[in-house]
mmCIF file of the N, C-alpha and C atoms, coordinates in Angstrom:
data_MODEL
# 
_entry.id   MODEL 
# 
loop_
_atom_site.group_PDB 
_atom_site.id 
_atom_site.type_symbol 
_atom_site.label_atom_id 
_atom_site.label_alt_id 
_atom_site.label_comp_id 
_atom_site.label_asym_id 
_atom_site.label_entity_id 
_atom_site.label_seq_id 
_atom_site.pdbx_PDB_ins_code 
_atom_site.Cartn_x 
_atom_site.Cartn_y 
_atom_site.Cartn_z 
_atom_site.occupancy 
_atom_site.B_iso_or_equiv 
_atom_site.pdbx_formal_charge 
_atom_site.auth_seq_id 
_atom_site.auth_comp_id 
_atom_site.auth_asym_id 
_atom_site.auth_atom_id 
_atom_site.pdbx_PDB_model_num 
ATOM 1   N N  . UNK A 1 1  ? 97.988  93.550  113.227 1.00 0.00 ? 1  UNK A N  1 
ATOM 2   C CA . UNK A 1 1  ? 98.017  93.524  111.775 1.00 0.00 ? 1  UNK A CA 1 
ATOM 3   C C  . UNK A 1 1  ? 99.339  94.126  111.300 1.00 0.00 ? 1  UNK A C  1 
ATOM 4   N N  . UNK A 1 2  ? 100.089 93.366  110.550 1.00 0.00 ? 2  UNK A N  1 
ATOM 5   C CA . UNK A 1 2  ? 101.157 93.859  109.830 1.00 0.00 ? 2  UNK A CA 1 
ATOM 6   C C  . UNK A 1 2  ? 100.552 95.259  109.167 1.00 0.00 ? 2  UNK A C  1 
ATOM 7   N N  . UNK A 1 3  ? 101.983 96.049  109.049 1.00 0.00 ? 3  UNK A N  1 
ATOM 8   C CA . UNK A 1 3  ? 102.531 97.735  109.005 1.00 0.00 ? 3  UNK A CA 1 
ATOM 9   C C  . UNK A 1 3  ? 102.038 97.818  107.310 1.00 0.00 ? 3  UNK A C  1 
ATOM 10  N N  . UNK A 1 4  ? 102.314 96.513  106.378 1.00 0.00 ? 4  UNK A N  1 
ATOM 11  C CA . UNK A 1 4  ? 101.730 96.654  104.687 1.00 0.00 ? 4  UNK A CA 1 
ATOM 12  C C  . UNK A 1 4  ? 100.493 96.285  104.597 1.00 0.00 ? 4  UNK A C  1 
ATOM 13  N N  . UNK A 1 5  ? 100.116 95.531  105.719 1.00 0.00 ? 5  UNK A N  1 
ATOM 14  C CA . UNK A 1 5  ? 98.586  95.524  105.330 1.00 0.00 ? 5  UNK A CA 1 
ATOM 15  C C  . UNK A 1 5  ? 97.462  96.841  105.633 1.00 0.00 ? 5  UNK A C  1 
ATOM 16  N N  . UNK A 1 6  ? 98.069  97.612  106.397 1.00 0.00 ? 6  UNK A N  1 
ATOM 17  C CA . UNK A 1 6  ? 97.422  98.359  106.994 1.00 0.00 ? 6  UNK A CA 1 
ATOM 18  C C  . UNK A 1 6  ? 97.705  99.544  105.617 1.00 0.00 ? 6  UNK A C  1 
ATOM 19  N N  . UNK A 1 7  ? 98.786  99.414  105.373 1.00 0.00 ? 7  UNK A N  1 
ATOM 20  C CA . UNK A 1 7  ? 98.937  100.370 103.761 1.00 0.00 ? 7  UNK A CA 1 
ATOM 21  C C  . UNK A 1 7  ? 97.914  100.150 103.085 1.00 0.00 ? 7  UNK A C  1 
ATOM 22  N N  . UNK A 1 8  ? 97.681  98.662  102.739 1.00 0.00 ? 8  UNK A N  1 
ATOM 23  C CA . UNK A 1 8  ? 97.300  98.159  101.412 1.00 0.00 ? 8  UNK A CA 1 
ATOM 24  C C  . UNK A 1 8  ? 95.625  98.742  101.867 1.00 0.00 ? 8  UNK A C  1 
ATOM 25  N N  . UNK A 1 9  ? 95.009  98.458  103.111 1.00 0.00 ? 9  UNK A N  1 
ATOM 26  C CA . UNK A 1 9  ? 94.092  98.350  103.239 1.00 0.00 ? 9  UNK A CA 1 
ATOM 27  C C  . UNK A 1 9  ? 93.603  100.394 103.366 1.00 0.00 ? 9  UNK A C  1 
ATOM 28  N N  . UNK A 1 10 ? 94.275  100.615 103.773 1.00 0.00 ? 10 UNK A N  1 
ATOM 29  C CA . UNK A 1 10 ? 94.398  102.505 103.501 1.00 0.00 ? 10 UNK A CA 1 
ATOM 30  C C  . UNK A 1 10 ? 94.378  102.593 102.148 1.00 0.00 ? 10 UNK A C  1 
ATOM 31  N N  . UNK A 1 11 ? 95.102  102.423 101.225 1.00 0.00 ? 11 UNK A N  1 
ATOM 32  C CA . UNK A 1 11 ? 95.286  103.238 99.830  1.00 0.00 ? 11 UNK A CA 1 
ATOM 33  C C  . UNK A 1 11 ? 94.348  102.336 99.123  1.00 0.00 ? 11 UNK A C  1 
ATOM 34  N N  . UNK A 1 12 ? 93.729  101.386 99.345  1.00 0.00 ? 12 UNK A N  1 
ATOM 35  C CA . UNK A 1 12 ? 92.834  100.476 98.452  1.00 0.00 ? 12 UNK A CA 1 
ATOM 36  C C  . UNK A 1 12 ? 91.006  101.026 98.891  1.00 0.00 ? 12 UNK A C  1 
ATOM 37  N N  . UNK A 1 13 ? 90.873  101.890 100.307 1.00 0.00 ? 13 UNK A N  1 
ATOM 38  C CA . UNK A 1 13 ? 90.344  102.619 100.865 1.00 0.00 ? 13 UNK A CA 1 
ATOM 39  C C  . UNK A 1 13 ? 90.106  103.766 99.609  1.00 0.00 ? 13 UNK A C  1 
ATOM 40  N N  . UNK A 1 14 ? 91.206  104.803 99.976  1.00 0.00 ? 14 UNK A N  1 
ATOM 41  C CA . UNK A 1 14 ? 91.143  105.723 99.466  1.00 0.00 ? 14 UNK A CA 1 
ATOM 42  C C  . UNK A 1 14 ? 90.690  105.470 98.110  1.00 0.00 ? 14 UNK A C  1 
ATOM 43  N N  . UNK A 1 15 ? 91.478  104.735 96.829  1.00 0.00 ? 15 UNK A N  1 
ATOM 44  C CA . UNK A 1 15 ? 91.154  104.298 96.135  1.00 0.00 ? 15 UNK A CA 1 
ATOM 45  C C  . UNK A 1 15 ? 89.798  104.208 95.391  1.00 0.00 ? 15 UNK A C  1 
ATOM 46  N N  . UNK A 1 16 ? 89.162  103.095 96.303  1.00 0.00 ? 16 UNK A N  1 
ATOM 47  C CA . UNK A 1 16 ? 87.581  103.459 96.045  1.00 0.00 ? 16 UNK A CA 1 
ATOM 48  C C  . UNK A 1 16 ? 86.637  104.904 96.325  1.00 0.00 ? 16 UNK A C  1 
ATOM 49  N N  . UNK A 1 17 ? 87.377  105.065 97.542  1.00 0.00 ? 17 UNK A N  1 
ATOM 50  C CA . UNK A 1 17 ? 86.613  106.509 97.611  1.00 0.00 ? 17 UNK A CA 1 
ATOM 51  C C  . UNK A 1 17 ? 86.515  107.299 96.837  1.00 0.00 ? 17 UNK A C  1 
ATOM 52  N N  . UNK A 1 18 ? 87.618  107.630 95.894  1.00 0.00 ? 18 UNK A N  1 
ATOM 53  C CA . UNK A 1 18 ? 88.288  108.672 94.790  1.00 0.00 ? 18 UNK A CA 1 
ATOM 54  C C  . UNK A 1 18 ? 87.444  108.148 93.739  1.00 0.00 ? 18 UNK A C  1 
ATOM 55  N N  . UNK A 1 19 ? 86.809  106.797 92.948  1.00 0.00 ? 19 UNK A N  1 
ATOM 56  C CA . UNK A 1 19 ? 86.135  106.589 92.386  1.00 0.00 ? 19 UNK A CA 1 
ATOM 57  C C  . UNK A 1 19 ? 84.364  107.093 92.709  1.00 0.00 ? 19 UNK A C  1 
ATOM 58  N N  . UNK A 1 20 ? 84.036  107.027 93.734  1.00 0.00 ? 20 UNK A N  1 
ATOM 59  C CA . UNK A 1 20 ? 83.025  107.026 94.438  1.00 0.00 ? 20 UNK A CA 1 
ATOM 60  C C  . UNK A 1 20 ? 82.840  108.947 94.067  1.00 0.00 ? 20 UNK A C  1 
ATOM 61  N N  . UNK A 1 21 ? 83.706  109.401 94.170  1.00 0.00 ? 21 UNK A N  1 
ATOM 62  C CA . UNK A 1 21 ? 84.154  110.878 94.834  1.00 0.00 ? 21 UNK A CA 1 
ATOM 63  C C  . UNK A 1 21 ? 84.509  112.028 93.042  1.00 0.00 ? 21 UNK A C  1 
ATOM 64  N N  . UNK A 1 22 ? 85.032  111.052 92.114  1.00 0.00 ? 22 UNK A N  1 
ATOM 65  C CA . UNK A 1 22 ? 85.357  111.469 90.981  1.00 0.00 ? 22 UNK A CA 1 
ATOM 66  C C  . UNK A 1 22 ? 86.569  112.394 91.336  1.00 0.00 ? 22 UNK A C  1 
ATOM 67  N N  . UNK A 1 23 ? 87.759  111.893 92.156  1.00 0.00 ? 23 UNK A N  1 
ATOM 68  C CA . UNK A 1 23 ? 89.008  112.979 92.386  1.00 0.00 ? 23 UNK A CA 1 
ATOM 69  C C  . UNK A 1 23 ? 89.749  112.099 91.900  1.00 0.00 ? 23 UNK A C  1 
ATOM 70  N N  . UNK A 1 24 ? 90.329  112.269 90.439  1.00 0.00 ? 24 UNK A N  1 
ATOM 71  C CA . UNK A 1 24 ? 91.146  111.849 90.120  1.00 0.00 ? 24 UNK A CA 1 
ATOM 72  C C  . UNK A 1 24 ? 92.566  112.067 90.240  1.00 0.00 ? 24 UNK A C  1 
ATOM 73  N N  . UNK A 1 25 ? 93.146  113.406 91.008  1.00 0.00 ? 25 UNK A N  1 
ATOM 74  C CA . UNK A 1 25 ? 94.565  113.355 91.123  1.00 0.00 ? 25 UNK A CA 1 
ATOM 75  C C  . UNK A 1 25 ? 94.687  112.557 92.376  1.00 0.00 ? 25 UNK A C  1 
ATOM 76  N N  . UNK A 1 26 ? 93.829  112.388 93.446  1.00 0.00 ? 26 UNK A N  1 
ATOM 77  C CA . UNK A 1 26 ? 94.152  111.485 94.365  1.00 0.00 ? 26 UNK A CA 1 
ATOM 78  C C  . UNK A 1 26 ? 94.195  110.179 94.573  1.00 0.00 ? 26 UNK A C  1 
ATOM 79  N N  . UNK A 1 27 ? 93.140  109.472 93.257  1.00 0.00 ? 27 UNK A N  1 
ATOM 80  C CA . UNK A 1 27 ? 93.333  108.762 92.539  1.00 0.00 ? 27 UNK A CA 1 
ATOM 81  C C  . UNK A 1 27 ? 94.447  107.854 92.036  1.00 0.00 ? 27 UNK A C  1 
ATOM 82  N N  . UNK A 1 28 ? 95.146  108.557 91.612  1.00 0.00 ? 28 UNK A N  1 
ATOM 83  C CA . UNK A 1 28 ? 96.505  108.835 90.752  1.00 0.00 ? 28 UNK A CA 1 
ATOM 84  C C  . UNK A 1 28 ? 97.346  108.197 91.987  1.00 0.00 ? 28 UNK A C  1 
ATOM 85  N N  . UNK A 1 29 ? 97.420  109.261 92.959  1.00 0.00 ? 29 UNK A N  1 
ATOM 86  C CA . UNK A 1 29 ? 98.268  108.822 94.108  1.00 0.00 ? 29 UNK A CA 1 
ATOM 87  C C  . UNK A 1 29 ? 97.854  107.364 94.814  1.00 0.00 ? 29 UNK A C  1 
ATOM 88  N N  . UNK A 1 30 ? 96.849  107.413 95.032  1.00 0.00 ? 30 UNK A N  1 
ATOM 89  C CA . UNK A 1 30 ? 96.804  106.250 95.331  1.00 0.00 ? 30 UNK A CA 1 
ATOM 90  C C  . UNK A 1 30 ? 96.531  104.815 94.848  1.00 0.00 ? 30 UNK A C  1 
ATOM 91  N N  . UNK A 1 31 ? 96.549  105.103 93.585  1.00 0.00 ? 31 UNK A N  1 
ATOM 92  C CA . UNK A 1 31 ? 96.683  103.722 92.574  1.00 0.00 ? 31 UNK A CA 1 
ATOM 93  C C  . UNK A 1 31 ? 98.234  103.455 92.558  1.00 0.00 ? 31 UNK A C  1 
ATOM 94  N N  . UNK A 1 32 ? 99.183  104.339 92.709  1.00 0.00 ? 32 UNK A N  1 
ATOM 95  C CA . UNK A 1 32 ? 100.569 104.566 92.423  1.00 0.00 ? 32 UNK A CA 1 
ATOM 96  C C  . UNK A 1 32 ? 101.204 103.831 93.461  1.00 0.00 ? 32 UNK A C  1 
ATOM 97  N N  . UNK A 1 33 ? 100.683 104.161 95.023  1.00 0.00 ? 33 UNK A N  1 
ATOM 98  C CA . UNK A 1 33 ? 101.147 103.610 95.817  1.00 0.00 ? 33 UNK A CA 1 
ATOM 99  C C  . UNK A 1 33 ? 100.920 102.008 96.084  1.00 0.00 ? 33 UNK A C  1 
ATOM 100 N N  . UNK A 1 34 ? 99.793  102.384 96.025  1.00 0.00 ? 34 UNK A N  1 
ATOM 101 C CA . UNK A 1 34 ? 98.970  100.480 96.175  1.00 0.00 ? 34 UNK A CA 1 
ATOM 102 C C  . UNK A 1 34 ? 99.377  99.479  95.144  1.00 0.00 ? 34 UNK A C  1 
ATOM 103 N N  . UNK A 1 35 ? 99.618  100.025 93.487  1.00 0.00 ? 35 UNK A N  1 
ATOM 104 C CA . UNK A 1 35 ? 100.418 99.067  92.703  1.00 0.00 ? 35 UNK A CA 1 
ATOM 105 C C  . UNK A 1 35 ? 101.679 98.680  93.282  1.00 0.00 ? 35 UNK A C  1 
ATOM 106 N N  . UNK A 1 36 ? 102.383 99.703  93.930  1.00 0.00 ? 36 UNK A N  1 
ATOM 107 C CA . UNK A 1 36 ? 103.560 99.307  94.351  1.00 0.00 ? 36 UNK A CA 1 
ATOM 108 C C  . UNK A 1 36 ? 103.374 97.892  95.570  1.00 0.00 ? 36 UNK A C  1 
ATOM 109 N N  . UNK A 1 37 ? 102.541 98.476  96.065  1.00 0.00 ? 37 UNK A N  1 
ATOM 110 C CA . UNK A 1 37 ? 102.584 97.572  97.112  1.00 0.00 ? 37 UNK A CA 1 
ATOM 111 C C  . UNK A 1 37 ? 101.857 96.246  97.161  1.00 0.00 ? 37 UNK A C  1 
ATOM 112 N N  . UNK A 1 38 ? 100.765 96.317  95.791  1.00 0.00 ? 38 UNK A N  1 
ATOM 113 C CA . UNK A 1 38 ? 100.908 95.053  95.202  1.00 0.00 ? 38 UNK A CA 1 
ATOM 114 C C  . UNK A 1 38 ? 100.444 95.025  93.962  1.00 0.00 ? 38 UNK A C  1 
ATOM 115 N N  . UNK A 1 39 ? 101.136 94.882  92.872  1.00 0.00 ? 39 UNK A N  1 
ATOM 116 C CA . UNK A 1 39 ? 101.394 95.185  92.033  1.00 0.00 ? 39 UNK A CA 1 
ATOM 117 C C  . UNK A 1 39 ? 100.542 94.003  90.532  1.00 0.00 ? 39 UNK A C  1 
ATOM 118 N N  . UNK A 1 40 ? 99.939  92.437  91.593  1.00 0.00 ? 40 UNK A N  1 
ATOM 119 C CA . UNK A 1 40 ? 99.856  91.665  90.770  1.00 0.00 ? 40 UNK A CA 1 
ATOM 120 C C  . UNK A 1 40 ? 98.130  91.444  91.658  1.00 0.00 ? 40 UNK A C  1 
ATOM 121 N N  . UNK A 1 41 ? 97.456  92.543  91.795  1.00 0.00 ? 41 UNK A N  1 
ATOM 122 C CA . UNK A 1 41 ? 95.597  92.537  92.265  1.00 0.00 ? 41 UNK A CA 1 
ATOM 123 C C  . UNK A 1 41 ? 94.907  92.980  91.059  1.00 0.00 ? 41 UNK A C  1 
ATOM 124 N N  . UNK A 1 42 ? 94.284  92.296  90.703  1.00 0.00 ? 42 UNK A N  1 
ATOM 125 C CA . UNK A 1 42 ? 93.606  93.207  89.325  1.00 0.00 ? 42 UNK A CA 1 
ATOM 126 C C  . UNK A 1 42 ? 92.674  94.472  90.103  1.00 0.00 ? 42 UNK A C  1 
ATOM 127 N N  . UNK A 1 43 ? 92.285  94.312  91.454  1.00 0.00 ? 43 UNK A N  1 
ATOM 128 C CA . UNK A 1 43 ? 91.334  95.464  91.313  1.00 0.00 ? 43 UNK A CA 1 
ATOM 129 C C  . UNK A 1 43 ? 91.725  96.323  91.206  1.00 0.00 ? 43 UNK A C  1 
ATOM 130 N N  . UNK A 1 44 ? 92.817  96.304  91.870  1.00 0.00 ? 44 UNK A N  1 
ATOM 131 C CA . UNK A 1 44 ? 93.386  98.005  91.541  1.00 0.00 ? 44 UNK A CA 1 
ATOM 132 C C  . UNK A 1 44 ? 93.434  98.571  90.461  1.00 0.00 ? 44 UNK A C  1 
ATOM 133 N N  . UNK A 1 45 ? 93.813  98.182  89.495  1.00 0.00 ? 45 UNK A N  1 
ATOM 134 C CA . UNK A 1 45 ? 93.934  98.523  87.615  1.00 0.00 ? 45 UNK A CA 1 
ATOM 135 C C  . UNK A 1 45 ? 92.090  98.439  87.605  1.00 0.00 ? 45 UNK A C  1 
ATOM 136 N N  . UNK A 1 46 ? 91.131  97.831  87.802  1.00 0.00 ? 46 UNK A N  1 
ATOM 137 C CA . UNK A 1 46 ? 90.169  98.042  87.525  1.00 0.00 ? 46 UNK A CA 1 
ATOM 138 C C  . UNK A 1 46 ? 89.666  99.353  88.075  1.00 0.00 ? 46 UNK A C  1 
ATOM 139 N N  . UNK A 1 47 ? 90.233  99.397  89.259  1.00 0.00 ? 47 UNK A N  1 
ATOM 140 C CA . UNK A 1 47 ? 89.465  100.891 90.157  1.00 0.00 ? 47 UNK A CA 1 
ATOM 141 C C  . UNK A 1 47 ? 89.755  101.990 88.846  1.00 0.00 ? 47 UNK A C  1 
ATOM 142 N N  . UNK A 1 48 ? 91.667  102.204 89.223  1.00 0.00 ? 48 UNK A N  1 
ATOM 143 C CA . UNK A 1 48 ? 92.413  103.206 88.489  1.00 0.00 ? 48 UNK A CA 1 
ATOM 144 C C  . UNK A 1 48 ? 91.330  103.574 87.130  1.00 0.00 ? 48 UNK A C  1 
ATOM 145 N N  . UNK A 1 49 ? 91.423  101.844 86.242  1.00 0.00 ? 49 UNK A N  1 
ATOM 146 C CA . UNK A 1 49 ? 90.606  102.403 84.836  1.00 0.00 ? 49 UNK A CA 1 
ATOM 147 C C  . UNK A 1 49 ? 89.252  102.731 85.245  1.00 0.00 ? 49 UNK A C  1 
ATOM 148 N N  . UNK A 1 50 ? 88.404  102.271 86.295  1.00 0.00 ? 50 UNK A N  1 
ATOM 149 C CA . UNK A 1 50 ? 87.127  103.161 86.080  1.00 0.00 ? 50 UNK A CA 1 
ATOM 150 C C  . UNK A 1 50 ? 87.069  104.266 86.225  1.00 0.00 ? 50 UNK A C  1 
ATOM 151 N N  . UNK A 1 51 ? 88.039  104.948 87.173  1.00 0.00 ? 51 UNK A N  1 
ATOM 152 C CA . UNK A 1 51 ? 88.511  106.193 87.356  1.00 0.00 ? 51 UNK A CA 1 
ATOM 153 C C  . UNK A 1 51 ? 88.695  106.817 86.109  1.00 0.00 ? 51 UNK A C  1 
ATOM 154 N N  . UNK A 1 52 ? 89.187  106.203 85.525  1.00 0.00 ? 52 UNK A N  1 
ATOM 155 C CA . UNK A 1 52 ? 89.698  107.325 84.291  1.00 0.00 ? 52 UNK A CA 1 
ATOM 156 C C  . UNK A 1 52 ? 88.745  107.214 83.476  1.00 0.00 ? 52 UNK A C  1 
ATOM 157 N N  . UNK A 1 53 ? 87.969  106.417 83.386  1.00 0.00 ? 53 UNK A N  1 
ATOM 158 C CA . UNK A 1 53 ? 86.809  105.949 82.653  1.00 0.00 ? 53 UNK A CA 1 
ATOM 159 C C  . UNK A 1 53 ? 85.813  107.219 82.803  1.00 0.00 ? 53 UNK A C  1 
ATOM 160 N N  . UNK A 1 54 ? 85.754  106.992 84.081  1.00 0.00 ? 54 UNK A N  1 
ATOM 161 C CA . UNK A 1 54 ? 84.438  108.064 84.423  1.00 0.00 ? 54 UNK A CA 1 
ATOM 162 C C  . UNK A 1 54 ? 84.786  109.761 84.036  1.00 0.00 ? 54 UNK A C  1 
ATOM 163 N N  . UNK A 1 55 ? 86.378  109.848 84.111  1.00 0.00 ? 55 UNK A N  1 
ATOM 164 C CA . UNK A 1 55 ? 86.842  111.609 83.703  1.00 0.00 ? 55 UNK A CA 1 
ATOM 165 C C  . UNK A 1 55 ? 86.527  111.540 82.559  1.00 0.00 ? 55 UNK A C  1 
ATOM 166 N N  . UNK A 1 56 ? 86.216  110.209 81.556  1.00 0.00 ? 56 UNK A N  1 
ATOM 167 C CA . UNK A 1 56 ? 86.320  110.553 80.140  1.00 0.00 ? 56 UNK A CA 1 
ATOM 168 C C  . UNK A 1 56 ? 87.674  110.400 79.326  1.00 0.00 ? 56 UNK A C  1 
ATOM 169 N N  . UNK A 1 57 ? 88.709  109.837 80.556  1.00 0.00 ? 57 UNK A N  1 
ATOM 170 C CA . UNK A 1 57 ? 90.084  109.666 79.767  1.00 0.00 ? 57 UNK A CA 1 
ATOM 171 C C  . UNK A 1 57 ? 90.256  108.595 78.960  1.00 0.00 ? 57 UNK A C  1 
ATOM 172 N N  . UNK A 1 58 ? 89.833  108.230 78.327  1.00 0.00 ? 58 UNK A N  1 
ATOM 173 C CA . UNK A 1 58 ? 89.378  106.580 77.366  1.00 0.00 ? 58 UNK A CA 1 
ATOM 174 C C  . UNK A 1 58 ? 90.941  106.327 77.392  1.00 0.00 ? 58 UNK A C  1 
ATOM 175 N N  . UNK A 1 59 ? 91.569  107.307 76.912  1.00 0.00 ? 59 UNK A N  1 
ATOM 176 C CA . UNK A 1 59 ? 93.178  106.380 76.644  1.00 0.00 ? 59 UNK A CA 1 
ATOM 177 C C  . UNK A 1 59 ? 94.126  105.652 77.364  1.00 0.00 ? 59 UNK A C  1 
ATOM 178 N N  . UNK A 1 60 ? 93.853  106.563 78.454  1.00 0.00 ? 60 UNK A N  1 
ATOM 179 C CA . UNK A 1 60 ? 94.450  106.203 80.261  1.00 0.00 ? 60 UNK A CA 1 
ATOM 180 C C  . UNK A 1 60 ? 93.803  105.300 80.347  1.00 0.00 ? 60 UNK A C  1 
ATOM 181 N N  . UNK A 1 61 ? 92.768  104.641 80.412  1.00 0.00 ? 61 UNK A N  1 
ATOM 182 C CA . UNK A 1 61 ? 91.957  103.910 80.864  1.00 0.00 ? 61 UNK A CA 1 
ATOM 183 C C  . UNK A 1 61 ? 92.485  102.280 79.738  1.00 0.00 ? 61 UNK A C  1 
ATOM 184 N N  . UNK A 1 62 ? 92.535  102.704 78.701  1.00 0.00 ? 62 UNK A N  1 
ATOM 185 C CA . UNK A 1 62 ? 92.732  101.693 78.007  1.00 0.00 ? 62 UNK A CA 1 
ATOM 186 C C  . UNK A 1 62 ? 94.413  101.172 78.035  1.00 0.00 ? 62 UNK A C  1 
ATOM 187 N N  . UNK A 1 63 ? 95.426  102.041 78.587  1.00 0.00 ? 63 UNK A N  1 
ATOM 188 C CA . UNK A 1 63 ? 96.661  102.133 78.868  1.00 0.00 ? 63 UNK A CA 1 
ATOM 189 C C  . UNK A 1 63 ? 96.670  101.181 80.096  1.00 0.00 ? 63 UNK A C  1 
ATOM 190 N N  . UNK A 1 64 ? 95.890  101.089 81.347  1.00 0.00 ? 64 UNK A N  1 
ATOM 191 C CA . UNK A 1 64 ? 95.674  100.658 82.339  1.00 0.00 ? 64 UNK A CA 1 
ATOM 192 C C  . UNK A 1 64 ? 95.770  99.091  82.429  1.00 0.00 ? 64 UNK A C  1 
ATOM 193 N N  . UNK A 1 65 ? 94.526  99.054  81.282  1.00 0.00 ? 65 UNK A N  1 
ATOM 194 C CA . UNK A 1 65 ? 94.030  97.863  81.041  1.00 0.00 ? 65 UNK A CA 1 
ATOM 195 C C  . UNK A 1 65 ? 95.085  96.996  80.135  1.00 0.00 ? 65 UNK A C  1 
ATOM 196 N N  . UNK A 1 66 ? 95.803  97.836  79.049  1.00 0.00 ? 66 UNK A N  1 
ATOM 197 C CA . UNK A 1 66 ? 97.292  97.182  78.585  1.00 0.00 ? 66 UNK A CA 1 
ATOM 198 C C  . UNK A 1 66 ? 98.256  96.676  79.383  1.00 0.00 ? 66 UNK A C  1 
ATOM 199 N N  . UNK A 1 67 ? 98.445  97.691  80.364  1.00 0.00 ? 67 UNK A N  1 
ATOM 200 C CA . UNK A 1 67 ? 99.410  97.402  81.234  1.00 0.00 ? 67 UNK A CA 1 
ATOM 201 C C  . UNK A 1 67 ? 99.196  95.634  82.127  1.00 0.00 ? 67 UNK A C  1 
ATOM 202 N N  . UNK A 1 68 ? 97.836  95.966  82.888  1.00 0.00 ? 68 UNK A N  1 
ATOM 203 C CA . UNK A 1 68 ? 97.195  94.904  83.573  1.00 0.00 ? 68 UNK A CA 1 
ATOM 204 C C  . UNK A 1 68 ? 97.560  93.021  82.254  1.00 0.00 ? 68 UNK A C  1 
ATOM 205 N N  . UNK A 1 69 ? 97.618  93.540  81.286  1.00 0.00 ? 69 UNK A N  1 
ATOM 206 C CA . UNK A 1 69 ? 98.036  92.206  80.259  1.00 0.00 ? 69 UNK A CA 1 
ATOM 207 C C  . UNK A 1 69 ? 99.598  91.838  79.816  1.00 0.00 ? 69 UNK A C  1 
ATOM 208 N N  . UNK A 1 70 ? 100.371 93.278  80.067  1.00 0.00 ? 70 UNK A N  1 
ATOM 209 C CA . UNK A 1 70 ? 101.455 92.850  79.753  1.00 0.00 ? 70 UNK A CA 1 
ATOM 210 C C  . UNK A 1 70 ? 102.080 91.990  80.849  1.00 0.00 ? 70 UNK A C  1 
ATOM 211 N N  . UNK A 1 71 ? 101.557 92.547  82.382  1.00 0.00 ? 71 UNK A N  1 
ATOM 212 C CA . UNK A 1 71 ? 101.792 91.870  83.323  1.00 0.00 ? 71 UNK A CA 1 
ATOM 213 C C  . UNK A 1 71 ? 101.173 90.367  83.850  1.00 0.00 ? 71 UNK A C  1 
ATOM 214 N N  . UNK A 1 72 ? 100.272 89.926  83.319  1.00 0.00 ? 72 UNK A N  1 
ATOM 215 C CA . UNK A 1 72 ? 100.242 89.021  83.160  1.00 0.00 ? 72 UNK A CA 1 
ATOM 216 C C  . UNK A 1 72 ? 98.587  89.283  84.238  1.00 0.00 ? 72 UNK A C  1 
ATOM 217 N N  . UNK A 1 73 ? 98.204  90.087  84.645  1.00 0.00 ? 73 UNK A N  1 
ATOM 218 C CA . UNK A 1 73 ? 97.018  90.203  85.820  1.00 0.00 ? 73 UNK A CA 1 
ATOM 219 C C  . UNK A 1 73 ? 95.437  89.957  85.082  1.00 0.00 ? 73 UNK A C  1 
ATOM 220 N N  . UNK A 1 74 ? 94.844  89.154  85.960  1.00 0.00 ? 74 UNK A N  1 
ATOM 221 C CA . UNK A 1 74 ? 93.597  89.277  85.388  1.00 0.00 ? 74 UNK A CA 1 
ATOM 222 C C  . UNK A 1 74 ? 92.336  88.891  85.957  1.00 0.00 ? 74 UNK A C  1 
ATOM 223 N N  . UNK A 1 75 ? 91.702  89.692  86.283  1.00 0.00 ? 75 UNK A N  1 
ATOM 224 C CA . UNK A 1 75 ? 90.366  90.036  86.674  1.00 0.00 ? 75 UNK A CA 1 
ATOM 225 C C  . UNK A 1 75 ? 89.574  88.788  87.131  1.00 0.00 ? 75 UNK A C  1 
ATOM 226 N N  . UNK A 1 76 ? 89.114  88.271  87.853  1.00 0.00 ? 76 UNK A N  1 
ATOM 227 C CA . UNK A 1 76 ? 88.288  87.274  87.833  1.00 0.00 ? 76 UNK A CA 1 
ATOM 228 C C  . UNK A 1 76 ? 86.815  87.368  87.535  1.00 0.00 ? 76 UNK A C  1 
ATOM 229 N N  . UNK A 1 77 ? 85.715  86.795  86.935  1.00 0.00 ? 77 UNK A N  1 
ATOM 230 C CA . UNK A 1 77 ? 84.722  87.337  86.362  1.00 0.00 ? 77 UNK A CA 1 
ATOM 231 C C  . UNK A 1 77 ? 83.839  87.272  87.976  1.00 0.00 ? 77 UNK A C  1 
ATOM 232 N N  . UNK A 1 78 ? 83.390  88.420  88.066  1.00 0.00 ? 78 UNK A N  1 
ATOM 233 C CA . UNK A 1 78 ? 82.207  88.473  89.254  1.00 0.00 ? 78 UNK A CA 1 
ATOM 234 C C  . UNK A 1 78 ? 82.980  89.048  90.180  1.00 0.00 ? 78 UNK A C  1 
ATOM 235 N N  . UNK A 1 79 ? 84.222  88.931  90.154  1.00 0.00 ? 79 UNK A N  1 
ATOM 236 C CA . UNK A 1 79 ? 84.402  89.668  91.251  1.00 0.00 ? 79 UNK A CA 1 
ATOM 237 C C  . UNK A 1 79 ? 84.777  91.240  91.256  1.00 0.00 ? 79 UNK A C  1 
# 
């Protein structure tokens, strides 16, 4: 397995866990990294905003979800 998939599949890991887990600075880190590394997945912006969702950060969360439109990303229904 390629050296970025094994990233993607680590920080998209962690990711959920941190939702699962309610740790949002690790969170943070690893939404940061994994956008980078792919930058055009809606789940990730969905994880990130439930994340922030669940701290109660409504604005972050709704910032997320801006972002995810300016870029053009978007969610597929069901999945």
């Amino acid at each position: 397995m390629p050296a970025e998939l094994d990233k993607v599949f680590a920080w998209s890991s962690l990711l959920g866990a941190c939702l699962i887990h309610q740790n949002l600075e690790l969170g943070e880190v690893a939404a940061k990294n994994l956008l980078h590394l792919e930058p055009n997945v809606a789940s990730h912006y969905v994880l990130i905003s439930n994340i922030y969702s669940s701290a109660g950060l409504w604005n972050k969360a709704t910032e997320v979800r801006k972002i995810m439109r300016q870029m053009g990303v978007k969610k597929e229904p069901g999945t």
